[in-house]
N, C-alpha and C positions, 0 to 999 in steps of 0.2 A: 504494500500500500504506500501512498506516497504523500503528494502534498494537497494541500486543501485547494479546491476548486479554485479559488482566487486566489491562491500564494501566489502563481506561478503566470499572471497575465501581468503583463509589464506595460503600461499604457503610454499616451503619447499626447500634445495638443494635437489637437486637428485641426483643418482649415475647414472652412465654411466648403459642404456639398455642392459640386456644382453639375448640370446636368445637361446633356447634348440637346435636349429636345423636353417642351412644354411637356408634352403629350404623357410624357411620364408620369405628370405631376397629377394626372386626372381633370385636366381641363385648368388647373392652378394656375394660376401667374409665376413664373418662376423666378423671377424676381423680389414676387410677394413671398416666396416661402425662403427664398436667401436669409430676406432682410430676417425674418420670423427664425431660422433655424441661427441668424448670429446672435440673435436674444436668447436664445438659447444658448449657444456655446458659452456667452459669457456670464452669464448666471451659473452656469452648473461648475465653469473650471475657477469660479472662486470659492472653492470648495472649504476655508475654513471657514468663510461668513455665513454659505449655501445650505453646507449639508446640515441636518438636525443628526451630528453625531451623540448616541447617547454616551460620551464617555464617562459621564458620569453620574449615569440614572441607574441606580440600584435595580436588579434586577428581579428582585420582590416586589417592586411597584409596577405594574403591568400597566400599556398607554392603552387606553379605548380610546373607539370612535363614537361610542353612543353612552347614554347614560348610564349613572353606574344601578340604575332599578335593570338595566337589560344591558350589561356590558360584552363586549365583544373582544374577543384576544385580539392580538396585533399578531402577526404573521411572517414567519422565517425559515429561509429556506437555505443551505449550506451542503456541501459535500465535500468527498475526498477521493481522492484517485488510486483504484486497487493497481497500484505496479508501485514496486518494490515494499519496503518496508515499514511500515508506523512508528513511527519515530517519538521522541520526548517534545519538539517543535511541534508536531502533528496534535498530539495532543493538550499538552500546556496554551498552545497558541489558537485553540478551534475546538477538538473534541472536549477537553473537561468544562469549556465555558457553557457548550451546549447542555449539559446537566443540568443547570442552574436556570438558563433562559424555559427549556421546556415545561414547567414549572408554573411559567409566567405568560409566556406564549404560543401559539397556535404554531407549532414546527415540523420541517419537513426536511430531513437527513438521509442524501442518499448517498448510492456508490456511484460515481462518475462513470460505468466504464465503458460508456461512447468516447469520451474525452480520450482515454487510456490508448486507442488506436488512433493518435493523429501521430506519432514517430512508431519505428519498427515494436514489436512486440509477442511475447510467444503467446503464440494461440493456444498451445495445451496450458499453460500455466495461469491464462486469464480468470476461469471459472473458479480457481481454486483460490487463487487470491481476490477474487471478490467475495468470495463466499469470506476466506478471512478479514477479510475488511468488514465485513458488514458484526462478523461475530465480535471483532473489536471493538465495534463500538457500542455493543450490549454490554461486552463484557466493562466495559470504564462508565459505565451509569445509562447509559443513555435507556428507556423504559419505554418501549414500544407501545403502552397502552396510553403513555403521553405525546410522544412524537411517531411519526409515520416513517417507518426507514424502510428503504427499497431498494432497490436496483433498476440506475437512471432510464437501461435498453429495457425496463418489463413495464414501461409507460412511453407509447409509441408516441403521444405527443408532444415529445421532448426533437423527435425530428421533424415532424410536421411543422411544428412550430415554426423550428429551425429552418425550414425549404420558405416557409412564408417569408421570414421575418429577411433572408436573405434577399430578396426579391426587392427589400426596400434597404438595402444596407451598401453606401457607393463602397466601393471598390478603390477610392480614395483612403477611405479610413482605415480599412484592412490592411493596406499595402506602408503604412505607416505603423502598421504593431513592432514594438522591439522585439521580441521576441520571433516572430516569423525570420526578420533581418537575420538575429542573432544564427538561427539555428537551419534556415537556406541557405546559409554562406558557408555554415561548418559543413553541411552535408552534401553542398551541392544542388543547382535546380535538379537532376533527372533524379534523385533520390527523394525529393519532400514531395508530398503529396499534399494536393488540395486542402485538405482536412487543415493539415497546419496553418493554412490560411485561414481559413472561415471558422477556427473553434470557438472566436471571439461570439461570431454567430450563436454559436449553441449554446453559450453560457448567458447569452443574453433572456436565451429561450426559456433555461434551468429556472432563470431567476423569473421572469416572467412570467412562464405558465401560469404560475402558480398567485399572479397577484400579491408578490410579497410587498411585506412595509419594511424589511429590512434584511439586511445580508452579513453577517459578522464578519467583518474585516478587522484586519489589523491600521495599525495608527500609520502605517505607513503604503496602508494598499488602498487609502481612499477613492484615489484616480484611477484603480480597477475597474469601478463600476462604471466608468464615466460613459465608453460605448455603450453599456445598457442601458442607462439614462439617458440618451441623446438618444438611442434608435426606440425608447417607447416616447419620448416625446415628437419622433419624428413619423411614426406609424399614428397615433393617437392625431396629430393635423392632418396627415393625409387621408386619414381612411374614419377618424370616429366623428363626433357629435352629429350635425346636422346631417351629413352625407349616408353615416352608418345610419340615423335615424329612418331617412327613408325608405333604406334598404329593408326597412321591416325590424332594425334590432331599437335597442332603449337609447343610443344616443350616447353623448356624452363621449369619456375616458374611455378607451380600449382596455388599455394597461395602465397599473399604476406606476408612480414611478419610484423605485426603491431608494431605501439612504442608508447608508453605511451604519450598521450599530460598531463600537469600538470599547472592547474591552478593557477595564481600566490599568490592568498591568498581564502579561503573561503573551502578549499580540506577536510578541517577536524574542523567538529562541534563535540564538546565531551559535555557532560552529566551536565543536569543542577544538580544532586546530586554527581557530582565527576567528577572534573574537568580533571582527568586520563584516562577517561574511553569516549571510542565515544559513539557518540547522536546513540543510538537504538533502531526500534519500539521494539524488543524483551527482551526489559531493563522490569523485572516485576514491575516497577510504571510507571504511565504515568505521572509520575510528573516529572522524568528525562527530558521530551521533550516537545518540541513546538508542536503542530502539527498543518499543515497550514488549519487545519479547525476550530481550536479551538476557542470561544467566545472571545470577549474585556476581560469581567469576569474572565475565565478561565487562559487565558494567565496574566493578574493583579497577580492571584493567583499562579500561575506557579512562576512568574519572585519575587514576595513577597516571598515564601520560597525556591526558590532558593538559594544552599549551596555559603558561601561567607569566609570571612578572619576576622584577626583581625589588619590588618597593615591598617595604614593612607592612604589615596588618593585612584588611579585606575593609575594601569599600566602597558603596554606592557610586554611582554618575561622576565617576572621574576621568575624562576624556581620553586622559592617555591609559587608563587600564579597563581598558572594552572586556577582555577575558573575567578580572575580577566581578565586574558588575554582573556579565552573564551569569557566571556560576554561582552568584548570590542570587539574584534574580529568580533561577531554578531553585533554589533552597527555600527560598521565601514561598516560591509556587507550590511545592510538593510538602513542605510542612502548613503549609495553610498560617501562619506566621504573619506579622506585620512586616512593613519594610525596617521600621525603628525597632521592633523586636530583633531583627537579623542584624543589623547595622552595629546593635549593643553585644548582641550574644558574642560576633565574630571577630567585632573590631582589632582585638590583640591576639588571632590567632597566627600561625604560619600558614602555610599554605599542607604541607603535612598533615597537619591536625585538620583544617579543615577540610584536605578529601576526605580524611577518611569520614569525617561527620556528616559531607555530602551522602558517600556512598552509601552509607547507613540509610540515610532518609530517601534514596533515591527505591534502594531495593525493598525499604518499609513501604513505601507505597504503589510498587508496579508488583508487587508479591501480591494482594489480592485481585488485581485486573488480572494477572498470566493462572493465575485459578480457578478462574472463574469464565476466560476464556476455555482452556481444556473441556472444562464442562459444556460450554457451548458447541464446541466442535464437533463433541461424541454424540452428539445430539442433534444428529442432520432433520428427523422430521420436525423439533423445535424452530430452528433456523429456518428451514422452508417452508414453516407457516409463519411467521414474522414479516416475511420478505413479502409472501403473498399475499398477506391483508396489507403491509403499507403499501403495495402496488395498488390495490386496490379503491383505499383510501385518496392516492395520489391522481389517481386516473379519473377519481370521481370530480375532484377541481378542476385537474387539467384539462379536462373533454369540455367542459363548458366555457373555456379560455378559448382551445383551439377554437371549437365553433363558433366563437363567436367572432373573433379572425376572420374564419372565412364567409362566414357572412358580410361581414363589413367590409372586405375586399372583392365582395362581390360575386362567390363562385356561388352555384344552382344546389337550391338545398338539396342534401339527401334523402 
C-alpha cells in the first residue's frame, strides 16, 4: 500500500482555459466564460484567505448545514493506494486522523486501485494488496458501521465520472501537472501511458462523486485540490443551474465544491534518512520508513540508524535540525502526548536514550494494529462482506451524482 490519494499530486498555477471554438462552450460566449473562469482562478489560488481550512476545528464539533432539531453530517471522502507498503507517514498523516473524523462525519474510505495502474504494476500482486490495504485500515480503527470502505474499481462511477468530467477538462491544465513532467521524462514518452496524464481526472471524480464538503489534506497539499475545484466550478457554469434546469433536473450546483480539512499536527511525516524529504513507500531504501507491519526487530533497527544531528538535547521547530523535530513529532503522534509534554520529557536526552524511548512507543502502538490485522486477514468472508456493503453504500451516492451528470450534459435518459 502506499501513499494517500493526495500525497502524491503535485499541483501547479494554471493559466486561464482557452478554447478553439465557441461551440464548445454550448452556445456561451467564450469570452464570457474567460472572464468568469479568471474569477475563479483567482479566488480559489488565494488559498490561505479562500479555503475554510478547519485546522483548527476540533473534531468533536461536527459542521451542519441544517439545524441542529435535524442536523446533517458534513461529508469526506479520502483514500490510499494498495502498491507497496503502509507506512508510519501513511498513517500518522491520513489513516489515524480518519478514526476520529468518522465519528463526526459522514465518510467515505477507499482503496485507490484504478489510480494504482497509471505506472507499470504487477497484476498478480494487485488483488492481494488491496485486499491488505483495505484490512489495514480496519485493522488501525477505522469501523465500517461508521465509515463506508470499499474498493474504488467495485463503484463503476468512479470512471464514468471520470470519461464525463474529462470531456470538460482542457488539456492545458493537464499538460502543466508536475508530476506527469517529473515522471514522462524519467520514463520516456513511449513508456507513460495516458492514464498518467489524466489521473488528475479521476481524482477529481473520487472527490466529486460523492459531493464531498471536505478532503483531508495535509498543510502542505492544499493546492492539490485546486484542479478539483476549478473543474466542479467549471462543469457547475457550463452545464448546471438554468441550463440543467430545463433539461428536466433541479437546477442549481452540479457539484459541490470541496475544501481542504487540515489536520492540526501529524499532516506531514518526512524521511527517517532526511529529514527534508517526506516518509515515501517509493523512497528506494526501506530504511527511510516505518512500515506498520514491520517486526519489534526491524523497527529497533530502522529507529538505530536513523539519520540524526550533532547538537545537544531534542527539540521542536529548529530549522537547522529537521531530523530532530520529525522524530519528536512521531513521538508526540504515537504517544498521544502534548507537544510541551514531549518538548519537557526529552529536552536533556541524547539521542541514544531517546531511540530507544522512541522504539518502545513506536512498537507499543503498531503491536495492537499488526494483531488485529492477522485476525482480519484469516478472515476473508469478514473482509469481503465489509468491502461489499461499503461498495454498496458508495454506489448508492454515487449513481445519483453520475446521473445526474448526464442528464445535465444532456445525454437520453435510460
Amino acid at each position: 500500500m502506499g501513499r494517500s490519494l493526495f500525497s502524491h499530486f503535485s499541483m501547479v498555477t494554471y493559466s486561464a482555459p482557452r478554447f478553439a471554438s465557441s461551440t464548445r462552450l454550448r452556445g456561451l460566449s467564450s469570452g464570457k466564460y474567460l472572464r468568469r473562469s479568471q474569477l475563479i482562478r483567482q479566488r480559489n489560488l488565494q488559498a490561505g484567505r479562500d479555503f475554510r481550512c478547519l485546522c483548527s476545528v476540533a473534531v468533536s464539533e461536527p459542521v451542519n448545514s441544517e439545524s441542529s432539531s435535524s442536523p446533517v453530517k458534513k461529508r469526506i471522502v479520502s483514500g490510499v493506494q494498495p502498491t507497496g507498503l503502509i507506512h508510519l507517514g501513511n498513517y500518522l498523516g491520513a489513516i489515524k486522523n480518519w478514526i476520529r473524523l468518522q465519528d463526526t462525519y459522514e465518510t467515505f474510505f477507499f482503496i485507490v486501485d484504478l489510480h494504482a495502474i497509471t505506472l507499470p504494476y504487477d497484476a498478480q500482486q494487485l488483488p492481494r494488496s488491496t485486499r491488505d490495504t483495505a484490512a489495514i485500515y480496519l485493522a488501525c480503527g477505522v469501523d465500517p458501521s461508521k465509515a463506508s470502505v470499499f474498493v474504488q474499481s467495485h463503484v463503476r462511477a468512479h470512471v464514468e465520472l471520470m470519461w464525463l468530467l474529462s470531456s470538460a477538462t482542457p488539456i492545458g491544465w493537464l499538460n502543466r501537472m508536475i508530476q506527469f513532467k517529473e515522471k514522462s521524462r524519467k520514463a520516456g514518452d513511449e513508456n507513460v501511458g495516458v492514464a498518467l496524464l489524466t489521473y488528475p481526472v479521476l481524482m477529481a471524480a473520487d472527490i466529486l462523486l460523492y459531493q464531498s464538503d471536505f478532503v483531508p489534506v495535509g498543510e502542505d497539499q492544499k493546492q492539490h485540490l485546486e484542479l478539483t475545484r476549478e473543474l466542479a466550478e467549471r462543469v457547475n457554469y457550463l452545464y448546471g443551474g438554468r441550463k440543467w434546469k430545463k433539461l428536466g433536473g433541479r437546477g442549481g450546483s452540479i457539484f459541490k465544491v470541496p475544501e481542504p480539512l487540515i489536520p492540526p499536527a501529524g499532516a506531514r511525516i518526512m524521511s527517517l534518512t532526511d529529514g527534508l524529504s517526506k516518509m515515501s513507500k517509493s523512497a528506494p531504501s526501506d530504511q527511510s520508513r516505518i512500515n506498520l507491519l514491520d517486526s519489534k526487530d526491524v523497527i529497533a533497527n530502522k529507529i538505530k540508524r536513523c539519520k540524526t544531528d550533532s547538537f545537544p538535547g531534542m527539540e521542536f521547530d529548529n530549522p537547522e535540525r529537521p531530523e530532530c523535530n520529525n522524530l519528536l513529532s512521531i513521538y508526540q503522534l504515537v504517544t498521544g502526548k502534548t507537544k510541551q509534554e514531549v518538548a519537557e520529557e526529552c529536552r536533556d536526552m541524547n539521542w541514544g536514550t531517546f531511540k530507544l524511548v522512541l522504539t518502545d512507543a513506536l512498537v507499543d502502538h503498531l503491536h495492537p494494529i499488526q494483531v488485529r490485522y492477522e485476525e482480519i486477514v484469516s478472515d476473508a468472508s469478514y473482509l469481503d462482506g465489509v468491502l461489499a456493503e461499503g461498495a454498496r453504500k458508495a454506489a448508492d451516492v454515487a449513481d445519483v451524482t453520475v446521473n445526474n451528470v448526464y442528464q445535465a450534459m444532456g445525454f437520453l435518459r435510460r
